[in-house]
C-alpha positions in Angstrom: 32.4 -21.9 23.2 33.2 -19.7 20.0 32.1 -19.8 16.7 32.9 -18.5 13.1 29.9 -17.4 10.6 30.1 -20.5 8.6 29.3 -20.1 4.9 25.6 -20.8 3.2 24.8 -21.5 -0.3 21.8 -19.3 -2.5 19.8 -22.6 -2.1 19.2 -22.9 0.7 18.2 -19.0 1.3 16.0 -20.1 -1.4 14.5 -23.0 0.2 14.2 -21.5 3.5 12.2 -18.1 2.1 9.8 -20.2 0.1 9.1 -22.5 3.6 8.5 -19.4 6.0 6.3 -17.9 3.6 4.5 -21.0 2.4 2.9 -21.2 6.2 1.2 -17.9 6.1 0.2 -17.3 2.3 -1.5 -20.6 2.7 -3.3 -20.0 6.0 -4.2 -16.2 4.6 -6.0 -17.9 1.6 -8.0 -20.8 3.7 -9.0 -17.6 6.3 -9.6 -15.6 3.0 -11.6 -18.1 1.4 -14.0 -19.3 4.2 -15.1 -15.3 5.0 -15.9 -15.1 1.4 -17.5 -18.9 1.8 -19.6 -18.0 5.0 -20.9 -14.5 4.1 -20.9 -14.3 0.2 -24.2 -15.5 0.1 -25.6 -13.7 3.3 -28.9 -11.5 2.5 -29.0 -9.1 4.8 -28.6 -4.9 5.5 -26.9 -5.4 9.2 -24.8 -7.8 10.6 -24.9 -9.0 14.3 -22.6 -8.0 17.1 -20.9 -11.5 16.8 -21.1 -12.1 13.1 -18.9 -8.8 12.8 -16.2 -10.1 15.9 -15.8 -12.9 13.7 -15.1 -10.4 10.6 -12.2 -8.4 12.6 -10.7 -11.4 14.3 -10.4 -12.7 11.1 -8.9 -9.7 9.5 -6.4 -8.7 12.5 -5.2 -12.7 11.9 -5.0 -11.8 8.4 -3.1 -8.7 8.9 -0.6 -9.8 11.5 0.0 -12.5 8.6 0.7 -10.6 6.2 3.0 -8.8 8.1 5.1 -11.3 9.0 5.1 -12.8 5.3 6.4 -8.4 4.9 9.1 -8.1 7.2 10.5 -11.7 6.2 10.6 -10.3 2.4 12.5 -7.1 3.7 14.9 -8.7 5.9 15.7 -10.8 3.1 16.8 -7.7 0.7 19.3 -7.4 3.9 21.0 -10.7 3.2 21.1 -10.3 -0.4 23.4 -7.3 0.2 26.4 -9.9 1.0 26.0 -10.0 -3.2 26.6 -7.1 -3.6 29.2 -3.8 -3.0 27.7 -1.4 -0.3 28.3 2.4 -0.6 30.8 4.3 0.8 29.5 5.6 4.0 30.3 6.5 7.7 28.4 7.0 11.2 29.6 7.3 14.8 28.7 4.0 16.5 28.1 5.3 20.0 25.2 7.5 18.4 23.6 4.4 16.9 23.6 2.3 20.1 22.4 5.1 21.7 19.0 5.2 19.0 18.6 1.7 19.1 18.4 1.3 22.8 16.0 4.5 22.5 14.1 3.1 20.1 13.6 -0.1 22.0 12.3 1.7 25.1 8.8 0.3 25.3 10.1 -3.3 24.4 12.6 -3.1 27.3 10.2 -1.8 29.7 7.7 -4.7 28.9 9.9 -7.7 29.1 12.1 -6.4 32.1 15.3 -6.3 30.3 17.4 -3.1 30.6 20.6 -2.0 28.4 23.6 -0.8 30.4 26.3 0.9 27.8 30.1 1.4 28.2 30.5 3.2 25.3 34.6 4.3 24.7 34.8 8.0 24.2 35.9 9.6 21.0 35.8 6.4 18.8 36.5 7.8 15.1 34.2 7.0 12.8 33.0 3.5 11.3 33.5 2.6 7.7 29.5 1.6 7.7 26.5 3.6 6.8 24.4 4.6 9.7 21.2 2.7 8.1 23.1 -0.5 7.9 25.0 -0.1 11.3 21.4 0.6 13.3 20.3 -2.8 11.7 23.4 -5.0 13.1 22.8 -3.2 17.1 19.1 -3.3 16.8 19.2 -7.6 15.4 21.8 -7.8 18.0 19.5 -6.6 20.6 16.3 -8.3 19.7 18.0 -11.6 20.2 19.3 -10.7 23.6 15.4 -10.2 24.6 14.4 -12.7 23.0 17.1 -14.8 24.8 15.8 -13.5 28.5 12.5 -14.5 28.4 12.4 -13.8 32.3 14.7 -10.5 32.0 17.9 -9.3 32.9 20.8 -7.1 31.8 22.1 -6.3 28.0 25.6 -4.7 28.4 26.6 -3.2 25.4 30.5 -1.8 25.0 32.8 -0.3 22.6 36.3 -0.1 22.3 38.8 0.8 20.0 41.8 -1.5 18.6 44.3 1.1 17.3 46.4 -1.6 16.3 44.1 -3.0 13.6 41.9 0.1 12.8 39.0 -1.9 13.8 36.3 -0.6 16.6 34.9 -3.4 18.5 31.4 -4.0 20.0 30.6 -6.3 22.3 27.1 -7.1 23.6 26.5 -9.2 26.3 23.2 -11.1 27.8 22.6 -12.9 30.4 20.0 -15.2 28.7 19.7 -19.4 28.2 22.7 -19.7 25.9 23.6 -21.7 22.9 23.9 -25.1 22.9 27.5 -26.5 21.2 25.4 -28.4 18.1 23.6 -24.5 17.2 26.5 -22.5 17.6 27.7 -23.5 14.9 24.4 -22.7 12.9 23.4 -19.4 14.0 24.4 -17.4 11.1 23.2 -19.7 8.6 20.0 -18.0 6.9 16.6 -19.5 8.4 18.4 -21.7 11.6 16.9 -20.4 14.7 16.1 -22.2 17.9 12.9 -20.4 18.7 9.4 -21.3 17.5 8.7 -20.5 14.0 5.4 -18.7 13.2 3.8 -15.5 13.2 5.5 -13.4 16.0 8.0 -15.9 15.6 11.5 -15.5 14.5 12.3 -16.6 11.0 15.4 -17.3 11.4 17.3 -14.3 9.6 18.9 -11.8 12.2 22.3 -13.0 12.8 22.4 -14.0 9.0 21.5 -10.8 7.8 24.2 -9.3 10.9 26.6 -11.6 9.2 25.8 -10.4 5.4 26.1 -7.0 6.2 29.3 -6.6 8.4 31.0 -9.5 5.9 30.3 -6.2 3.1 32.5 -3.8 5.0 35.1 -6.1 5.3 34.4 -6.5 9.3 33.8 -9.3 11.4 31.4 -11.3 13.8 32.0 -14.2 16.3 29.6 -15.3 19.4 30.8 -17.2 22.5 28.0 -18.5 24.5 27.9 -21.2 27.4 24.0 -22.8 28.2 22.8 -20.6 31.3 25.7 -18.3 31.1 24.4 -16.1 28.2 25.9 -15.1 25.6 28.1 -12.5 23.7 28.0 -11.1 20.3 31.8 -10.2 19.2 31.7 -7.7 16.5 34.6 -5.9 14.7 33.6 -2.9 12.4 36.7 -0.9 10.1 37.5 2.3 10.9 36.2 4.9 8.0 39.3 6.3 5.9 38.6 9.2 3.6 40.1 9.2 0.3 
């Protein structure tokens, strides 16, 4: 099954922020406030060996929190770029993949999952900005780990369509799939159909995908079938000089 990025209104962004961070200020302020509670009042020049576990578990829970409440803020300055008019810019895709998968090295080694590229040589450049292009293949990625929980194979390709002046990449898993009913969700902001919470997804990766490639007038579809994987269709303009 194939499926269109569907379009999603500023409230519901809204709405959807304001729940994934609501979670983890709130639990960041009851951790905050019973250390302050239980030790405030403390008279003593030492602390035991398991009074001060319970002071860094505490603050590693705190700052693993406050991470995640971090890179849901930033991802967010991602989708709000679909508002607004992106530079100018150009970068040679097969270079990108190439970083991204490089970057990703340690991730891939510890949950199995290898990247096998057919990149097409000599592919002009892409009308995107290298900063913007390594966030759409690294999202991409992400969610084909995250979709093999056991492993496998991401094969990434790149092709180009003289025709249209487009340069198409394709990446393919070999993960659970996507039921019918989702499909049709995935690139609304804050739908995902893994757990929510610290670790967790929020929900943003294939909206923010969406946002970014909508900007430079490109294009994004996914056909996935459950325990088949699935594939990540993306179309990207060639760059023009003026």
């Amino acid at each position: 099954m194939k499926t269109n990025p569907p379009p999603s209104d500023s409230f519901t962004v809204i709405s959807g922020l304001a729940h994934e961070l609501d979670s983890p200020l709130r639990s960041i302020l009851t951790r905050t406030q019973k250390l302050i509670r239980d030790y405030k009042d403390r008279d003593f020049e030492f602390i035991s060996y398991k009074d001060f576990k319970v002071i860094i578990s505490t603050l590693e829970q705190l700052e693993r929190q406050l991470q995640h409440c971090s890179q849901t803020t930033s991802r967010m300055l991602y989708v709000g770029k679909r508002h607004a008019r992106l530079e100018e810019n150009r970068c040679q895709i097969n270079d990108v993949i190439k970083s991204v998968s490089a970057g990703l090295t340690q991730q891939l080694k510890s949950t199995r999952t290898k990247v096998v590229s057919r990149l097409a040589r000599q592919l002009p450049l892409v009308g995107i900005g290298p900063i913007e292009c390594h966030q759409i293949i690294h999202n991409v990625i992400i969610n084909a780990i995250q979709a093999m929980p056991g492993g496998g194979v991401i094969k990434v390709r790149t092709f180009l369509d003289k025709t249209g002046g487009i340069i198409g990449i394709d990446v393919t898993d070999e993960g659970v799939g996507i039921t019918p009913e989702h499909l049709s969700k995935v690139f609304e902001p804050f739908f995902t159909t893994k757990e929510r919470g610290i670790d967790k997804s929020a929900g943003l990766g294939l909206s923010i995908i969406y946002s970014i490639i909508n900007a430079v007038g490109g294009s994004v579809h996914i056909k996935s079938s459950l325990r088949h994987g699935t594939t990540v269709q993306i179309s990207l303009p060639v760059y023009k000089s003026k």
